[in-house]
C-alpha positions in Angstrom: 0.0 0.0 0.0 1.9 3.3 -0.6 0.1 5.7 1.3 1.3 8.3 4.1 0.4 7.7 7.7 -1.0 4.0 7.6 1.9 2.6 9.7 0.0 2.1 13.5 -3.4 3.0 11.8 -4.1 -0.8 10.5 -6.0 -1.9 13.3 -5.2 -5.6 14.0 -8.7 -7.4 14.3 -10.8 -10.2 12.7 -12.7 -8.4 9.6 -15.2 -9.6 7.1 -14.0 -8.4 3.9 -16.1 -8.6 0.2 -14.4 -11.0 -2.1 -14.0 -8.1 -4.7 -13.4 -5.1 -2.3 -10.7 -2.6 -3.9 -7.8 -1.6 -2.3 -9.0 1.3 -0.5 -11.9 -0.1 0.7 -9.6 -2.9 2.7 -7.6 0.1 4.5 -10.8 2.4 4.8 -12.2 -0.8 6.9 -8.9 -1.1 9.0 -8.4 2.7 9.6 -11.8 3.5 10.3 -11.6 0.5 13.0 -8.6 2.1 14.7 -9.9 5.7 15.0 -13.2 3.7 16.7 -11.0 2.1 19.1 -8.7 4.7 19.1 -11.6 6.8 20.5 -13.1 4.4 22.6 -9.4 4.1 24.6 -8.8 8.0 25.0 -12.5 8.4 26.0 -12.7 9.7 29.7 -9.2 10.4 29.7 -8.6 13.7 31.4 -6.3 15.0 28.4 -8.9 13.2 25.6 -9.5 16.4 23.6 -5.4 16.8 23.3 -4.8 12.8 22.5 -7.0 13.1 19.8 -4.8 16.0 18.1 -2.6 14.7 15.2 0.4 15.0 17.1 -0.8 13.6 20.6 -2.1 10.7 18.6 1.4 9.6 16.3 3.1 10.0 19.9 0.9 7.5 21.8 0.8 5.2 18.8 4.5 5.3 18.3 4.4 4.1 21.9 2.2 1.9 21.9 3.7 0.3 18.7 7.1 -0.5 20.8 4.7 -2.0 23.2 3.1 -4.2 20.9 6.2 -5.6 19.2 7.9 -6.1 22.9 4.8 -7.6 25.2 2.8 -10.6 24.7 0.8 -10.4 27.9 -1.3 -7.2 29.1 0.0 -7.4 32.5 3.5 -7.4 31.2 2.4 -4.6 28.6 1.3 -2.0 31.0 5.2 -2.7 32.9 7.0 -2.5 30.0 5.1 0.6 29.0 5.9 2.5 32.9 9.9 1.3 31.8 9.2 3.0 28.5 7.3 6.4 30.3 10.4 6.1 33.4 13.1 6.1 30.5 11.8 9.0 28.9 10.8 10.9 31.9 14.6 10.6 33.3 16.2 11.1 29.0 17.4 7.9 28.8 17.1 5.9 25.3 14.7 3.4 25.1 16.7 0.8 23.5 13.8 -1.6 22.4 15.5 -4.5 19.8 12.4 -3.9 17.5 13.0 -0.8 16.6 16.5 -2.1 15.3 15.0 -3.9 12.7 12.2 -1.3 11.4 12.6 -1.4 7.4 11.8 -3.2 4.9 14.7 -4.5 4.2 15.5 -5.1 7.9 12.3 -6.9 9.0 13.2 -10.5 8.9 16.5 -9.4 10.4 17.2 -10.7 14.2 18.3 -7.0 16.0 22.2 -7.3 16.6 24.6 -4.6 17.9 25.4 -4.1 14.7 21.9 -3.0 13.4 21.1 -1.4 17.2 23.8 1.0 16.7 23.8 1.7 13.3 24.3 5.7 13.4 22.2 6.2 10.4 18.8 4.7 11.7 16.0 7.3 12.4 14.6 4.2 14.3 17.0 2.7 16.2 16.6 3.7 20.1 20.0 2.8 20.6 21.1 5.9 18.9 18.2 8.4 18.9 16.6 10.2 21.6 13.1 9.8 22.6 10.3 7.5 20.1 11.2 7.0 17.0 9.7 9.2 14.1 6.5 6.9 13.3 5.1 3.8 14.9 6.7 0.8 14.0 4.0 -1.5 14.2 0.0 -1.5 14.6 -0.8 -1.9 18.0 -4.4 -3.6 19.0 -6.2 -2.4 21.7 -4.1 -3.4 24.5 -0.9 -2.0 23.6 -2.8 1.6 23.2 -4.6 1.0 26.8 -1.3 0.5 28.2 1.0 3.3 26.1 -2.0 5.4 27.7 -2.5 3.6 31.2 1.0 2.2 32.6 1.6 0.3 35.7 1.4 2.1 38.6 2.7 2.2 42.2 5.8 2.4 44.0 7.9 -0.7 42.2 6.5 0.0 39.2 7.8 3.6 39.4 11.5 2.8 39.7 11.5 -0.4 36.9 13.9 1.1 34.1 14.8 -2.5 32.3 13.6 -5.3 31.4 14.1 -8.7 29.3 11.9 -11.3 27.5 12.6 -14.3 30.1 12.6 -16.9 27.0 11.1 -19.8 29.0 8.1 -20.5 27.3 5.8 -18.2 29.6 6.0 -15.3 27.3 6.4 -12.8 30.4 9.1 -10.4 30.8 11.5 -9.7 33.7 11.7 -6.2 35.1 14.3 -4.6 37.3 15.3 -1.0 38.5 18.6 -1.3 38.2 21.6 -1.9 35.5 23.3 -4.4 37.2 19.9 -6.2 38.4 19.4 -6.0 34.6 22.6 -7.5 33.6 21.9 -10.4 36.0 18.5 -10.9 34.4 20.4 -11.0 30.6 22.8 -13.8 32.1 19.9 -15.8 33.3 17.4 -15.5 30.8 19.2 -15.1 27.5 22.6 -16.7 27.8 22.6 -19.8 28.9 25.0 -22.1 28.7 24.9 -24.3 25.5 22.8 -28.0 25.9 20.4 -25.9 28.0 
Protein backbone atom coordinates (compact mmCIF):
# COMPACT_ATOMS: atom_id res chain seq x y z
CA UNK A 1 0.00 0.00 0.00
CA UNK A 2 1.94 3.30 -0.63
CA UNK A 3 0.10 5.74 1.31
CA UNK A 4 1.28 8.32 4.09
CA UNK A 5 0.42 7.69 7.74
CA UNK A 6 -1.00 4.03 7.62
CA UNK A 7 1.94 2.60 9.65
CA UNK A 8 -0.05 2.09 13.49
CA UNK A 9 -3.43 3.01 11.83
CA UNK A 10 -4.12 -0.80 10.47
CA UNK A 11 -6.03 -1.93 13.34
CA UNK A 12 -5.22 -5.62 13.97
CA UNK A 13 -8.71 -7.43 14.31
CA UNK A 14 -10.75 -10.17 12.74
CA UNK A 15 -12.67 -8.39 9.62
CA UNK A 16 -15.22 -9.58 7.12
CA UNK A 17 -14.04 -8.38 3.86
CA UNK A 18 -16.13 -8.63 0.23
CA UNK A 19 -14.38 -11.02 -2.13
CA UNK A 20 -14.01 -8.06 -4.70
CA UNK A 21 -13.42 -5.08 -2.30
CA UNK A 22 -10.68 -2.64 -3.89
CA UNK A 23 -7.80 -1.56 -2.26
CA UNK A 24 -9.00 1.31 -0.54
CA UNK A 25 -11.88 -0.08 0.75
CA UNK A 26 -9.63 -2.92 2.73
CA UNK A 27 -7.60 0.10 4.46
CA UNK A 28 -10.77 2.38 4.85
CA UNK A 29 -12.16 -0.80 6.94
CA UNK A 30 -8.93 -1.11 8.98
CA UNK A 31 -8.37 2.73 9.60
CA UNK A 32 -11.82 3.45 10.28
CA UNK A 33 -11.57 0.48 12.97
CA UNK A 34 -8.55 2.08 14.70
CA UNK A 35 -9.86 5.73 14.96
CA UNK A 36 -13.24 3.71 16.75
CA UNK A 37 -11.02 2.10 19.05
CA UNK A 38 -8.68 4.74 19.10
CA UNK A 39 -11.61 6.85 20.46
CA UNK A 40 -13.13 4.38 22.62
CA UNK A 41 -9.44 4.13 24.55
CA UNK A 42 -8.76 7.99 25.00
CA UNK A 43 -12.52 8.35 26.03
CA UNK A 44 -12.65 9.70 29.72
CA UNK A 45 -9.19 10.36 29.72
CA UNK A 46 -8.65 13.75 31.43
CA UNK A 47 -6.25 14.98 28.42
CA UNK A 48 -8.91 13.20 25.58
CA UNK A 49 -9.49 16.42 23.58
CA UNK A 50 -5.45 16.75 23.32
CA UNK A 51 -4.78 12.78 22.54
CA UNK A 52 -7.05 13.09 19.83
CA UNK A 53 -4.79 16.00 18.07
CA UNK A 54 -2.65 14.74 15.17
CA UNK A 55 0.45 15.04 17.09
CA UNK A 56 -0.83 13.61 20.62
CA UNK A 57 -2.08 10.72 18.64
CA UNK A 58 1.41 9.60 16.30
CA UNK A 59 3.10 9.95 19.90
CA UNK A 60 0.89 7.49 21.80
CA UNK A 61 0.83 5.22 18.77
CA UNK A 62 4.48 5.29 18.26
CA UNK A 63 4.40 4.13 21.87
CA UNK A 64 2.25 1.88 21.86
CA UNK A 65 3.70 0.29 18.75
CA UNK A 66 7.09 -0.55 20.83
CA UNK A 67 4.69 -2.01 23.20
CA UNK A 68 3.08 -4.16 20.92
CA UNK A 69 6.20 -5.56 19.23
CA UNK A 70 7.91 -6.10 22.92
CA UNK A 71 4.82 -7.56 25.18
CA UNK A 72 2.84 -10.64 24.75
CA UNK A 73 0.76 -10.39 27.89
CA UNK A 74 -1.32 -7.19 29.09
CA UNK A 75 0.03 -7.42 32.50
CA UNK A 76 3.54 -7.39 31.19
CA UNK A 77 2.36 -4.63 28.61
CA UNK A 78 1.32 -2.04 30.99
CA UNK A 79 5.20 -2.66 32.87
CA UNK A 80 7.00 -2.46 30.04
CA UNK A 81 5.09 0.59 28.99
CA UNK A 82 5.91 2.50 32.89
CA UNK A 83 9.94 1.27 31.83
CA UNK A 84 9.18 3.03 28.55
CA UNK A 85 7.27 6.37 30.33
CA UNK A 86 10.37 6.11 33.38
CA UNK A 87 13.08 6.08 30.50
CA UNK A 88 11.78 8.97 28.86
CA UNK A 89 10.77 10.94 31.94
CA UNK A 90 14.61 10.61 33.29
CA UNK A 91 16.19 11.14 29.02
CA UNK A 92 17.37 7.89 28.79
CA UNK A 93 17.07 5.91 25.31
CA UNK A 94 14.75 3.36 25.13
CA UNK A 95 16.73 0.76 23.52
CA UNK A 96 13.80 -1.63 22.38
CA UNK A 97 15.47 -4.46 19.85
CA UNK A 98 12.44 -3.86 17.54
CA UNK A 99 13.01 -0.77 16.63
CA UNK A 100 16.45 -2.09 15.27
CA UNK A 101 15.02 -3.89 12.73
CA UNK A 102 12.18 -1.32 11.44
CA UNK A 103 12.59 -1.44 7.36
CA UNK A 104 11.76 -3.18 4.86
CA UNK A 105 14.73 -4.48 4.21
CA UNK A 106 15.53 -5.09 7.92
CA UNK A 107 12.25 -6.90 8.96
CA UNK A 108 13.18 -10.55 8.90
CA UNK A 109 16.50 -9.37 10.40
CA UNK A 110 17.17 -10.69 14.24
CA UNK A 111 18.33 -6.96 16.04
CA UNK A 112 22.22 -7.29 16.57
CA UNK A 113 24.62 -4.57 17.93
CA UNK A 114 25.37 -4.06 14.70
CA UNK A 115 21.87 -3.04 13.45
CA UNK A 116 21.11 -1.43 17.16
CA UNK A 117 23.81 1.04 16.71
CA UNK A 118 23.79 1.66 13.28
CA UNK A 119 24.29 5.66 13.40
CA UNK A 120 22.23 6.18 10.36
CA UNK A 121 18.78 4.75 11.74
CA UNK A 122 15.98 7.29 12.43
CA UNK A 123 14.56 4.19 14.26
CA UNK A 124 16.95 2.70 16.18
CA UNK A 125 16.57 3.67 20.09
CA UNK A 126 20.03 2.80 20.63
CA UNK A 127 21.10 5.95 18.89
CA UNK A 128 18.23 8.37 18.89
CA UNK A 129 16.59 10.25 21.59
CA UNK A 130 13.05 9.85 22.57
CA UNK A 131 10.32 7.46 20.09
CA UNK A 132 11.21 7.02 16.95
CA UNK A 133 9.67 9.16 14.13
CA UNK A 134 6.55 6.88 13.26
CA UNK A 135 5.14 3.76 14.89
CA UNK A 136 6.65 0.78 14.01
CA UNK A 137 3.99 -1.55 14.19
CA UNK A 138 0.02 -1.46 14.57
CA UNK A 139 -0.76 -1.90 18.01
CA UNK A 140 -4.37 -3.64 19.01
CA UNK A 141 -6.17 -2.40 21.71
CA UNK A 142 -4.08 -3.43 24.54
CA UNK A 143 -0.85 -1.97 23.63
CA UNK A 144 -2.81 1.60 23.17
CA UNK A 145 -4.55 1.04 26.77
CA UNK A 146 -1.27 0.47 28.16
CA UNK A 147 0.98 3.31 26.12
CA UNK A 148 -1.98 5.37 27.74
CA UNK A 149 -2.52 3.64 31.23
CA UNK A 150 1.04 2.22 32.62
CA UNK A 151 1.59 0.27 35.72
CA UNK A 152 1.35 2.14 38.57
CA UNK A 153 2.72 2.21 42.23
CA UNK A 154 5.82 2.40 44.02
CA UNK A 155 7.90 -0.75 42.25
CA UNK A 156 6.48 -0.04 39.17
CA UNK A 157 7.76 3.60 39.41
CA UNK A 158 11.52 2.83 39.66
CA UNK A 159 11.52 -0.37 36.89
CA UNK A 160 13.94 1.12 34.12
CA UNK A 161 14.78 -2.51 32.31
CA UNK A 162 13.62 -5.26 31.41
CA UNK A 163 14.13 -8.69 29.29
CA UNK A 164 11.87 -11.26 27.55
CA UNK A 165 12.61 -14.31 30.09
CA UNK A 166 12.62 -16.90 27.04
CA UNK A 167 11.07 -19.83 29.02
CA UNK A 168 8.05 -20.47 27.31
CA UNK A 169 5.82 -18.22 29.62
CA UNK A 170 6.01 -15.26 27.32
CA UNK A 171 6.36 -12.82 30.38
CA UNK A 172 9.12 -10.37 30.84
CA UNK A 173 11.46 -9.66 33.72
CA UNK A 174 11.72 -6.23 35.08
CA UNK A 175 14.32 -4.62 37.28
CA UNK A 176 15.28 -1.04 38.48
CA UNK A 177 18.55 -1.25 38.22
CA UNK A 178 21.63 -1.94 35.51
CA UNK A 179 23.28 -4.43 37.23
CA UNK A 180 19.95 -6.18 38.41
CA UNK A 181 19.39 -6.03 34.60
CA UNK A 182 22.61 -7.54 33.62
CA UNK A 183 21.90 -10.40 35.96
CA UNK A 184 18.50 -10.93 34.41
CA UNK A 185 20.41 -10.99 30.64
CA UNK A 186 22.79 -13.77 32.14
CA UNK A 187 19.92 -15.83 33.30
CA UNK A 188 17.44 -15.53 30.78
CA UNK A 189 19.25 -15.11 27.46
CA UNK A 190 22.60 -16.66 27.78
CA UNK A 191 22.59 -19.82 28.93
CA UNK A 192 24.96 -22.14 28.67
CA UNK A 193 24.95 -24.30 25.49
CA UNK A 194 22.80 -27.95 25.88
CA UNK A 195 20.41 -25.95 28.04
Amino acid sequence: VQAENLEGRLFPDTYRLGKNWSLNRVVGALTQRFDAVYGEVIAGHPNAANLATPAARNHLVTLASLIEKEGQSQADRRLISRVFHNRLAKKMRLQTDPTCVYGAHLYKRTPSPALCKDPASSYSTYVIDGLPPTPIANPGRGSLEAALYPATGDKAAKLLYFVAKRDGSKRHHFSETYAEHRQAVSRYLKRPEGK
